[in-house]
N, C-alpha and C positions, 0 to 999 in steps of 0.2 A: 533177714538172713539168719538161718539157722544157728545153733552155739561148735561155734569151732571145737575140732577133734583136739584132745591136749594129752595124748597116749599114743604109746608103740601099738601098743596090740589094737586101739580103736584104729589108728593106722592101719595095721594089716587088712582090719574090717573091710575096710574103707576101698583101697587101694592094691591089696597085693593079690585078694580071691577072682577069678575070672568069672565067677557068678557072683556075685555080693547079694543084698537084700537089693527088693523092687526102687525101695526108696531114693537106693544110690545115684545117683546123674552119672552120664556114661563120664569118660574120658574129657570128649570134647565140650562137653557142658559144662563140666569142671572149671574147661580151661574159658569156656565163652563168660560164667560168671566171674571168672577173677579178672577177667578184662573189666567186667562191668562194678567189680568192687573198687580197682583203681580208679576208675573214672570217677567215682561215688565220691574215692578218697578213705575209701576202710581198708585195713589190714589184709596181707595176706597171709599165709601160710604154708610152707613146704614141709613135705613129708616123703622121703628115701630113706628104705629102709636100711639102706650103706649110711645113714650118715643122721646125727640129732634133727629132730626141727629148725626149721626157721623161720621166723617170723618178720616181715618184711612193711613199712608202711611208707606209700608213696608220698613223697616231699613236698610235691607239686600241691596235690587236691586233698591233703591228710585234714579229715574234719577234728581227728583226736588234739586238740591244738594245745594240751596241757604233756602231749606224748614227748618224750627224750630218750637220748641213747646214747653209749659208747662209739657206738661206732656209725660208719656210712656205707654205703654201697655204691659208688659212682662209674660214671664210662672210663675208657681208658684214657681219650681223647681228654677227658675233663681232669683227669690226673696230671695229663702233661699241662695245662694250660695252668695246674696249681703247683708244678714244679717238681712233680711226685716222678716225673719219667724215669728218675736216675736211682731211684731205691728197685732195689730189685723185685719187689712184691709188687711194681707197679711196672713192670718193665717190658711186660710182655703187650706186642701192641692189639687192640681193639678186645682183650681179656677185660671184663669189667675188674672196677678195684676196689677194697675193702680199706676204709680208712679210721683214724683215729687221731681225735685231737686233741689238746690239752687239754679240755673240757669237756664234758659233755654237751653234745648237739640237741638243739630244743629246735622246734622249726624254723624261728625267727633265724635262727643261726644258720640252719640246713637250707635254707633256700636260698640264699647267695652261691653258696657256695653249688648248687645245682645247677643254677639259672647263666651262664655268660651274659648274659644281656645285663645282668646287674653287676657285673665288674667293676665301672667307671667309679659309678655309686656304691658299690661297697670293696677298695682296693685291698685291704689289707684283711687278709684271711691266714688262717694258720696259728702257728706251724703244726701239720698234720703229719703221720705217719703211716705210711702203707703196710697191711699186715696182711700175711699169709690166709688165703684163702681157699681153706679147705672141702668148700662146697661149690665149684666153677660154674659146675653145668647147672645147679639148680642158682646162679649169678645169672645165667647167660641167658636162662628163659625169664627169668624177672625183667632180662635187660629187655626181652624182646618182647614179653607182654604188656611194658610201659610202651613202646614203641605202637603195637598192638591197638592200645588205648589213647593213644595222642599227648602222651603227658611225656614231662623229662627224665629219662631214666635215671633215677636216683632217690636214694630208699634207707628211711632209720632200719638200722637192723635189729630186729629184740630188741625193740620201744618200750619203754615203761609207760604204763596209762594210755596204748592204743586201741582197745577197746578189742571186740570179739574180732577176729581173722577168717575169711574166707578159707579153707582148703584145698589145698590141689598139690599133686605131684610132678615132678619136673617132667617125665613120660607124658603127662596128658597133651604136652604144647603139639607135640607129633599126631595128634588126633582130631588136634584146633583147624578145619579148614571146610570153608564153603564152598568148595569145588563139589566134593560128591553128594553134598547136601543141597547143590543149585539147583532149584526148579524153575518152568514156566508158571508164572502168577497171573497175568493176563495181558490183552494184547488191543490194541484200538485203533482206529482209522486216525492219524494226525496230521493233518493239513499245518504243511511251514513254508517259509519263504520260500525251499529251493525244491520241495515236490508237493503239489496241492493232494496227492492220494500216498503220502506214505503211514507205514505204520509203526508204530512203536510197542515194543513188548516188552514188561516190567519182568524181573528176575528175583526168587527171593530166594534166600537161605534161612535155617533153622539155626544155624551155625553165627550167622551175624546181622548187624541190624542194616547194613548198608544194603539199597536196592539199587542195582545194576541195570541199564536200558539198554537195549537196541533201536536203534531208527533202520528202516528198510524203506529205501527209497527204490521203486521199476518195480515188476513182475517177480517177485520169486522164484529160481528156474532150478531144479538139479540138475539140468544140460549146462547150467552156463558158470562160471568158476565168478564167487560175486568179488567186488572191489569193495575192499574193506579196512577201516580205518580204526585201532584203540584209540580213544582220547579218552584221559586220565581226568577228574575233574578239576575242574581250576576256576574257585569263586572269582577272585580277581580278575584270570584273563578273560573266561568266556561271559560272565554276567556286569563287570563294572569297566573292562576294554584298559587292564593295565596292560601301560607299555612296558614293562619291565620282562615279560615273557612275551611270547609268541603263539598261544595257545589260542586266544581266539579268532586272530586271522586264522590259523590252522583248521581251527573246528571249521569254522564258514568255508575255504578254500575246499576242505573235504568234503563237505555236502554238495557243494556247488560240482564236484567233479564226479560224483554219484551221480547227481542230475543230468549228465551230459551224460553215463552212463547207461541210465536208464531210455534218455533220450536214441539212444540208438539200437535199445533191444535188450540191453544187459541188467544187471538189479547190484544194489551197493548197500552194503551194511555198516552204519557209525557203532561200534561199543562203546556207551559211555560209563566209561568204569568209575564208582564213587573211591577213589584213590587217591584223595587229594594231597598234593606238594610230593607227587611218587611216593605215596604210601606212606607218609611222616604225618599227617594231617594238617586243617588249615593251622590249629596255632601256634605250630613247630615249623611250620612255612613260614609263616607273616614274624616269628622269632628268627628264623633264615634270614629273612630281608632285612630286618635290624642289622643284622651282624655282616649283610652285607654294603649296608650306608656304613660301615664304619672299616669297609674296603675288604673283606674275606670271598672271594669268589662261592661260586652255588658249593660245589663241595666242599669247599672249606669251611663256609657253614654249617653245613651239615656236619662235618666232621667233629664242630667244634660243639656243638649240641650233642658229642655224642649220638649221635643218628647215620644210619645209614644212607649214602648219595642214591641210591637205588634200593625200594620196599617196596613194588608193585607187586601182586599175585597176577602175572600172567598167566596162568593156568585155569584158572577164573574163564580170563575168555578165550579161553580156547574150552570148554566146557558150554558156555554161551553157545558157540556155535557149531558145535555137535548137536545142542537141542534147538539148535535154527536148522539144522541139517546141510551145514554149508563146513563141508571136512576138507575141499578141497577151494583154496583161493585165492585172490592178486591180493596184497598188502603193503599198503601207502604207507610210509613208515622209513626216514634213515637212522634208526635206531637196530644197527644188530642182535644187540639184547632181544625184541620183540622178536625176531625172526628164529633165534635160536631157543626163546621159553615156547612158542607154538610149536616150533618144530617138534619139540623133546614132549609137547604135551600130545603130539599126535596130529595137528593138521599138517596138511600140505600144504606148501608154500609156493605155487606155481609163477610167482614174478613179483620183485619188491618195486613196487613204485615209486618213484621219488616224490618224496613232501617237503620242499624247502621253499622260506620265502623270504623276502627281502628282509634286513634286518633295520632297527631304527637307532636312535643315541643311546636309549635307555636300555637297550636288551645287546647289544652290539657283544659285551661282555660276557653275559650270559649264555647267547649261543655260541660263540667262541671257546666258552669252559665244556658246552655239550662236544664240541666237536674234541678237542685236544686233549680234556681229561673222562669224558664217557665213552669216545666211540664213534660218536654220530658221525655217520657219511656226508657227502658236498653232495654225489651226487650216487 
């Protein structure tokens, strides 16, 4: 990684000319490498010319492990759960929060204090102080480029001893997306259980590392409007057959109903979107189910992770399949949300089809919270 920008004016360089030097990485590269810095566990750095630097290093995966700081960056959700809700610096809700403790934070410190899973085992934290935060939007994209990268949003701020910082302006998050950069990568005959002739065609973006499929099961027709299902990926449900969701009866109930599809003249397309735990990733999922063995429903989980209950890119596929050239189609799905992200992304939605299936002990609650606190349709 190159040596981080430490100037206004390399700033401006950098960031504010609309032609810069060749060498500069656009916007969205910016923002794809400080994804991939978090994940590494290197610094980041922000630069707005409204406002000083900041220097930001994630809690989670920070390799600098000699690194400490004044202060903290945490969710809002994690401010309440520390007691912060009622100072007014922290009061505003899902605003991320700037904190301060009697001490200075070193990581060993900073990770309880990030993490709820570790509450039991580390109960007494504090007493910390919420302090005015003068930098929100360049807060908000930190909050969401953690989210981004699957790690916990929360971050030394101006760390001592964390080593060189990645660069990026809070503007490039707006330029971070594999929808216009989704291509067809390639496509192959895949014989599976429920059509011995479909095919599947891999999706790749320049934008991110995730490769997106489609299954095409019947004849590909632009006479005929195909049946079409997103499934989001789900290690647990659809590869180890956890009962706790419902996801991989779904996947299989889906394909099987393309097959009767195709079966009568028609053609059926599966998205399988790498989106795993709705766009939180797997180990902010499998941190969910922690916190939900210890009785917090799916969003309450999430909430309390600090994470959003819904982070999918559906516009993704509805981009999918404009390059399948299926603009207009039926969509298995009692999820609204899907209906109204394609709709606004441009497909037509000529009939939602109901996808629901019997529920068992272990998910009983879970589709319960889909239905009463997401939305989900019965029928």
């Amino acid at each position: 990684m190159g040596k981080a920008i430490r100037s206004h004016s390399a700033h401006h360089r950098v960031f504010a000319l609309s032609e810069g030097p060749a060498s500069d990485p656009s916007p969205a590269r910016r923002a794809a490498q400080a994804v991939d810095a978090l994940r590494h566990g290197w610094p980041i750095i922000f630069y707005d010319y409204r406002e000083p630097p900041v220097r930001l290093l994630p809690v989670e995966t920070a390799i600098a492990r000699e690194a400490s700081s004044n202060h903290m960056l945490i969710s809002a959700a994690r401010a309440t759960t520390l007691k912060l809700a009622n100072q007014r610096d922290a009061a505003v809700p899902h605003a991320p929060v700037l904190i301060r403790g009697a001490e200075s934070f070193d990581l060993n410190a900073a990770l309880p204090i990030a993490d709820p899973g570790l509450d039991l085992r580390n109960p007494l934290k504090g007493p910390f102080r919420a302090k005015t935060l003068a930098w929100e939007k360049t807060a908000q994209v930190a909050m969401e480029l953690a989210r981004i990268a699957g790690i916990l949003p929360a971050f030394l701020v101006d760390p001592k001893d964390a080593g060189e910082a990645h660069p990026i302006a809070p503007s490039d998050l707006a330029d971070y997306s594999e929808t216009g950069a989704l291509s067809i990568a390639t496509r192959a005959r895949l014989p599976v259980s429920a059509s011995e002739t479909a095919e599947i065609v891999a999706f790749r973006s320049s934008a991110d590392t995730r490769e997106h499929v489609a299954l095409i099961i019947g004849t590909q027709s632009g006479d005929k409007q195909p049946l079409v299902r997103l499934h989001s990926e789900c290690l647990t449900g659809d590869i180890l057959g956890s009962l706790k969701c419902d996801c991989g009866p779904q996947l299989d109930a889906a394909l099987a109903a393309m097959a009767e599809e195709a079966a009568s003249g028609g053609w059926g397309v599966l998205l399988y979107l790498r989106q795993e735990g709705r766009g939180i990733g797997l180990i902010n999922k499998l941190r969910a189910y922690s916190l939900q063995d210890a009785g917090f429903d799916t969003v309450e989980a999430n909430e309390r992770l600090g994470l959003p209950d819904e982070a999918r890119d559906f516009p993704v596929a509805a981009r999918m399949l404009e390059l399948l050239g299926a603009r207009a189609i039926r969509l298995m799905t009692n999820n609204p949300r899907k209906v109204e992200a394609l709709t606004a992304a441009g497909v037509t939605i000529s009939e939602r089809v109901q996808h629901q299936l019997p529920d068992n002990p272990f998910n009983t609650r879970y589709l319960a919270t889909k239905r009463d606190k997401s939305g989900h349709l019965l029928k």
